[in-house]
FITISE-81732 format. One record per residue (C-alpha): residue number from 0; residue in one letter; x, y, z. Coordinates in steps of 0.001 Angstrom, whole numbers, padded with zeros to 6 digits, always signed. Layout:
! residues N
+-----+---------+---------+---------+---------+
| num | residuo |      px |      py |      pz |
+-----+---------+---------+---------+---------+
| NUM |       A |       X |       Y |       Z |
...
+-----+---------+---------+---------+---------+
***
This chain:
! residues 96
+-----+---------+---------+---------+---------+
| num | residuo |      px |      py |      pz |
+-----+---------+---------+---------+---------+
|   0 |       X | +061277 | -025986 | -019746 |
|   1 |       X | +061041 | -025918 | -016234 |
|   2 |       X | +059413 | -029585 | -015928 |
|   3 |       X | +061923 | -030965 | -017421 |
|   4 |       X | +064484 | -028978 | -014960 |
|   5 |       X | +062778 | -030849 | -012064 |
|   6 |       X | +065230 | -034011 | -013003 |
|   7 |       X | +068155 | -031869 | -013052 |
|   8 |       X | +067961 | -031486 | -009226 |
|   9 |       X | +070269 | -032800 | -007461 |
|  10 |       X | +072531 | -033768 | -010006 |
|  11 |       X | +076087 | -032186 | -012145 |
|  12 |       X | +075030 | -030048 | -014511 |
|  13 |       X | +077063 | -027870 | -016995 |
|  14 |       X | +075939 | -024474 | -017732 |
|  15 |       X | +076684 | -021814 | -020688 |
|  16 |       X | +075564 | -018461 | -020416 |
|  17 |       X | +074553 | -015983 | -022775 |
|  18 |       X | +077743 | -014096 | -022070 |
|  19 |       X | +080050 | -017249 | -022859 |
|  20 |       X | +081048 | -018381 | -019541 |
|  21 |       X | +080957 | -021901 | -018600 |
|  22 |       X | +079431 | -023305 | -014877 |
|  23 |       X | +079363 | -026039 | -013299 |
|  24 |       X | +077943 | -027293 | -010493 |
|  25 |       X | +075175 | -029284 | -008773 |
|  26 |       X | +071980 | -027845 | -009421 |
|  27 |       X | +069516 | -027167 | -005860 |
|  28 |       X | +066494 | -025467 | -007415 |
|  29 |       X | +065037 | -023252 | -009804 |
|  30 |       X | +062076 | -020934 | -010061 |
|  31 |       X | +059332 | -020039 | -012947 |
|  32 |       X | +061980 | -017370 | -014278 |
|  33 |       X | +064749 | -020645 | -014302 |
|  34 |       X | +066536 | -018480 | -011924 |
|  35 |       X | +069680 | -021421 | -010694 |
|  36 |       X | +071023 | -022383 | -007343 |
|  37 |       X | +073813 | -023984 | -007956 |
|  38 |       X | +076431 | -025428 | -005313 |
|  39 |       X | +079729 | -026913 | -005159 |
|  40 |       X | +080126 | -024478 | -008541 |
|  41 |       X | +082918 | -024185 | -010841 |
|  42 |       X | +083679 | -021538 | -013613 |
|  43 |       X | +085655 | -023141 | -016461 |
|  44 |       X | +087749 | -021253 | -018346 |
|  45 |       X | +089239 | -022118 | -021566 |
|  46 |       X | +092322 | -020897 | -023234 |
|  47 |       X | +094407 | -021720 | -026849 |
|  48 |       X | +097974 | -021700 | -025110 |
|  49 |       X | +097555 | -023134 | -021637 |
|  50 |       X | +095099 | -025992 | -020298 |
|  51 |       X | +091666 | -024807 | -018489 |
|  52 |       X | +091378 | -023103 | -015668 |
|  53 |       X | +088994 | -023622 | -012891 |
|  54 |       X | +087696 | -021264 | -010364 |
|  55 |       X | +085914 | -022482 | -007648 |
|  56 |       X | +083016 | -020415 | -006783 |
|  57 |       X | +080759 | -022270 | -004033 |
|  58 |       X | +077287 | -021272 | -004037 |
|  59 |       X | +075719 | -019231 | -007217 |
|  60 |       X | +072819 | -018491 | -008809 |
|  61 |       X | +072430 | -017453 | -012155 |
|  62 |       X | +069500 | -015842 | -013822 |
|  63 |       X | +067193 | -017230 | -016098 |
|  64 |       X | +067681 | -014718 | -018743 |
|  65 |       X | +071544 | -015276 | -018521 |
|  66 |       X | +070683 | -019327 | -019241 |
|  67 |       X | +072290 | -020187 | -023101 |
|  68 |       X | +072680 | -024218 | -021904 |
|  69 |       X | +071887 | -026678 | -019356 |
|  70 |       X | +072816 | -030083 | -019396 |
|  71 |       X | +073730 | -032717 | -017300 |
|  72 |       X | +077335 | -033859 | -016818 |
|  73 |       X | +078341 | -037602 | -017097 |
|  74 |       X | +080592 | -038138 | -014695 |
|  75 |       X | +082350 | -041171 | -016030 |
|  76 |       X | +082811 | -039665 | -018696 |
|  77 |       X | +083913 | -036289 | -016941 |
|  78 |       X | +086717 | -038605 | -014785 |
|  79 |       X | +088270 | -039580 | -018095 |
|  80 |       X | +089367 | -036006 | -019078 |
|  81 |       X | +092336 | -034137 | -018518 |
|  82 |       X | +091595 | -030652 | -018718 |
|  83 |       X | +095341 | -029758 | -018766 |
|  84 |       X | +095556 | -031052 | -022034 |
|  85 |       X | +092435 | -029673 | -024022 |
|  86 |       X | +092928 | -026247 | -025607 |
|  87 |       X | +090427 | -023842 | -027450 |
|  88 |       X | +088995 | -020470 | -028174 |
|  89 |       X | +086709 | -019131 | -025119 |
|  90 |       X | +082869 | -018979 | -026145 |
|  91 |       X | +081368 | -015038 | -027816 |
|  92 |       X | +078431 | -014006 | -025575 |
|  93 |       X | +074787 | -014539 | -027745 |
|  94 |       X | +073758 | -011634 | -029536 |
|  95 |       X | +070065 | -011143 | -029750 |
+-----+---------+---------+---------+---------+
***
């Protein structure tokens, strides 16, 4: 997995981790473990009766073991969408 991180440097990415929360940010580095350094990072949270919330949170690094998800965000696509309006349940952490 962690060759195919290498062209996530640099770039948005989203995150979900095992315990449901949802980053984003713009991935630095990584190491063997897929330890994260993220910057410019964002939590997202989602609710059902008001629009999302986000939290800036700077600089963060989450651990490897913590990793659900890891994509990269489009940002076209991500200009287009007003949080305000989008609604829904937050995410259960995994259960191994």
């Amino acid at each position: 997995m962690s060759g195919s991180l290498e062209s996530f440097v640099g770039q948005s990415v989203m995150i979900i981790s095992c315990d449901g929360r949802c980053f984003s940010g713009t991935l630095k580095g990584f190491d063997q473990l897929i330890n994260l350094i993220l910057v410019d990072t964002h939590e997202r949270i989602y609710s059902t009766t008001a629009g999302m919330e986000q939290i800036n949170l700077g600089l963060k690094i989450i651990r490897g073991d913590n990793v659900a998800v890891i994509g990269l965000i489009d940002e076209a696509v991500e200009q287009e969408i007003d949080y305000q309006k989008i609604r829904g349940e937050q995410l259960n952490p995994v259960v191994h």
